[in-house]
Each structure stands twice: as C-alpha cells, then as structure tokens.
SELUM-956158 format. One line per 4 residues: their letters; for each residue x, y, z of C-alpha. Coordinates in Angstrom, 2 decimals, decimal comma. Example, Ala and Ser with C-alpha at 12.3 -4.5 7.8 and 13.67 -1.06 7.14 Angstrom:
as) 12,30 -4,50 7,80 | 13,67 -1,06 7,14 $
***
This chain:
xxxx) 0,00 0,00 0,00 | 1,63 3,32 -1,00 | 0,41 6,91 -2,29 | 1,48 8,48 -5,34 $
xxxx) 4,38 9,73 -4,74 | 6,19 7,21 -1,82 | 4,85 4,99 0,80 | 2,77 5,36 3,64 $
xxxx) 6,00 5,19 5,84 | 7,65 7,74 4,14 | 5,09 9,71 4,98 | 4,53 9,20 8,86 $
xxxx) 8,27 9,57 9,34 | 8,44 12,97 7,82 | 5,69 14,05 9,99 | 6,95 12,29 13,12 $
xxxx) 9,81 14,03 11,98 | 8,23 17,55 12,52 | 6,41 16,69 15,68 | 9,69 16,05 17,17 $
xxxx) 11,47 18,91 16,37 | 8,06 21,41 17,22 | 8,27 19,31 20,76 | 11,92 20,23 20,79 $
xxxx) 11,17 24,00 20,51 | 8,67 24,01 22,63 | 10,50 22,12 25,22 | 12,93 24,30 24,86 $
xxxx) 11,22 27,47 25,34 | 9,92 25,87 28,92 | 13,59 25,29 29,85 | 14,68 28,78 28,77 $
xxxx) 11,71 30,45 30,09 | 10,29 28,16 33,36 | 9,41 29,94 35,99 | 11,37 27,39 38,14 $
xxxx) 13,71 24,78 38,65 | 11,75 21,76 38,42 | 9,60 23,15 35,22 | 13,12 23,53 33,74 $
xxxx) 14,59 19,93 34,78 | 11,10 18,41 33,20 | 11,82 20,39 30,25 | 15,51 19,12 30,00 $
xxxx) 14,25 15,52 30,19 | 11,77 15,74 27,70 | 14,44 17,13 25,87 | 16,15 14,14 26,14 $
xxxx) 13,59 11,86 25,85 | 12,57 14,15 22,31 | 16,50 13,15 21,35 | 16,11 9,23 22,13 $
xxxx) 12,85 9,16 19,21 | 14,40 11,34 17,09 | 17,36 8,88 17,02 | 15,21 6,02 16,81 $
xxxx) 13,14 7,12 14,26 | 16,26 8,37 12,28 | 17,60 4,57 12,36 | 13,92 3,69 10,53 $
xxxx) 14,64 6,75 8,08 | 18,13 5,09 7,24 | 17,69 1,68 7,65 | 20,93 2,02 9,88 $
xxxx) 20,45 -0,09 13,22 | 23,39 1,43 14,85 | 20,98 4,52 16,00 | 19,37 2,42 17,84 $
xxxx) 22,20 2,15 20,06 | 22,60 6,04 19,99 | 19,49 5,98 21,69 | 20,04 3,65 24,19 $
xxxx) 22,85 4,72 25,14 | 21,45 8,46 25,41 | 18,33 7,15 26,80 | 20,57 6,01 30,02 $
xxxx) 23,03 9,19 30,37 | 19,59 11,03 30,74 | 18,35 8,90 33,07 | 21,33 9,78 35,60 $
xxxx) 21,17 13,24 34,55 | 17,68 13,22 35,60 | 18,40 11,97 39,18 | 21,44 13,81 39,47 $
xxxx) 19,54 16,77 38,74 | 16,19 16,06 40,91 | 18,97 15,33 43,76 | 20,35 18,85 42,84 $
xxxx) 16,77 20,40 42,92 | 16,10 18,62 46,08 | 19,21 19,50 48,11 | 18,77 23,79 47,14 $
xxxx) 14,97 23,59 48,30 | 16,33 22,42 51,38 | 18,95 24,78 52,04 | 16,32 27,69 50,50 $
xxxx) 13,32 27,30 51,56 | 10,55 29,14 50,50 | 9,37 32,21 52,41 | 6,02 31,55 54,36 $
xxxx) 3,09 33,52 53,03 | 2,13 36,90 54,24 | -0,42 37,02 56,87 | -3,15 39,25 56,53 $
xxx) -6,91 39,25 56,50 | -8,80 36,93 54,16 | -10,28 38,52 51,12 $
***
C-alpha cells in the first residue's frame, strides 16, 4: 500500500519528523523560560527523551540499526542526569526554603 508519490511510511516519518522537532522547541522554550527549577529539569528531560525518538526514528529513516544504540545509550546518560539533577533540585529547596506567606486578612 503506497500513495502516489512514496509509501505510507515515508510519509509518517516525515511528519513524526516535525512533531519532534516542534516538541523540541517548545520544550525548549519551557527550559529557557520556566518559571522554576523543576519546570526547567522536566523540560531538560523531555528534551532528552525528544532526542532518544528522534534517534530512533532516524535509524527507521536510514535503515541504519546502529541509531538504535545512539538511543540507548542516550536514553541512560539522561536517566542519571535526571536523578542527578532532581537530587540537585532537592538539596537547594532544602537549604532555600521558600518564604512563608504573608499574613493578613482573608479577602
């Protein structure tokens, strides 16, 4: 089964293809613009996670298997960046806590 002009692969990949990289700029403008730490450590791991299927679905795009282990091997340096930077996140909301809210009358 194929259209006109290539097959019905060809197709979904180029427009997986564009997904990705619109995720990746939007992702992006949440780490560059998050109003806080954790928005921007979700951002950077969606980042990563964006990089992973764009690697995996550039190994169906090329026939070329060795992506695959691109993305595996990507797929676990992001997961310790991801702890390592949750631990991070954790250990400055301890030592800077958040101020307590002003008291004052109900509205």
């Amino acid at each position: 089964m194929s259209f006109a002009n290539g097959s019905i692969l060809d197709w979904a990949v180029n427009i997986t293809f564009a997904l990705l990289m619109l995720a990746m700029v939007l992702a992006f403008l949440r780490l560059a613009l998050g109003p806080s730490l954790p928005d921007r450590v979700v951002a950077l791991d969606l980042m990563t996670v964006l990089a992973v299927g764009f690697s995996a679905l550039f190994a169906i795009s090329a026939d070329e298997p060795a992506f695959l282990d691109v993305a595996i091997a990507l797929a676990l340096v992001a997961f310790l960046a991801t702890v390592a930077l949750a631990r991070f996140a954790e250990r400055h909301r301890a030592r800077h806590p958040a101020p307590p809210p002003p008291e004052g009358p109900d509205p």
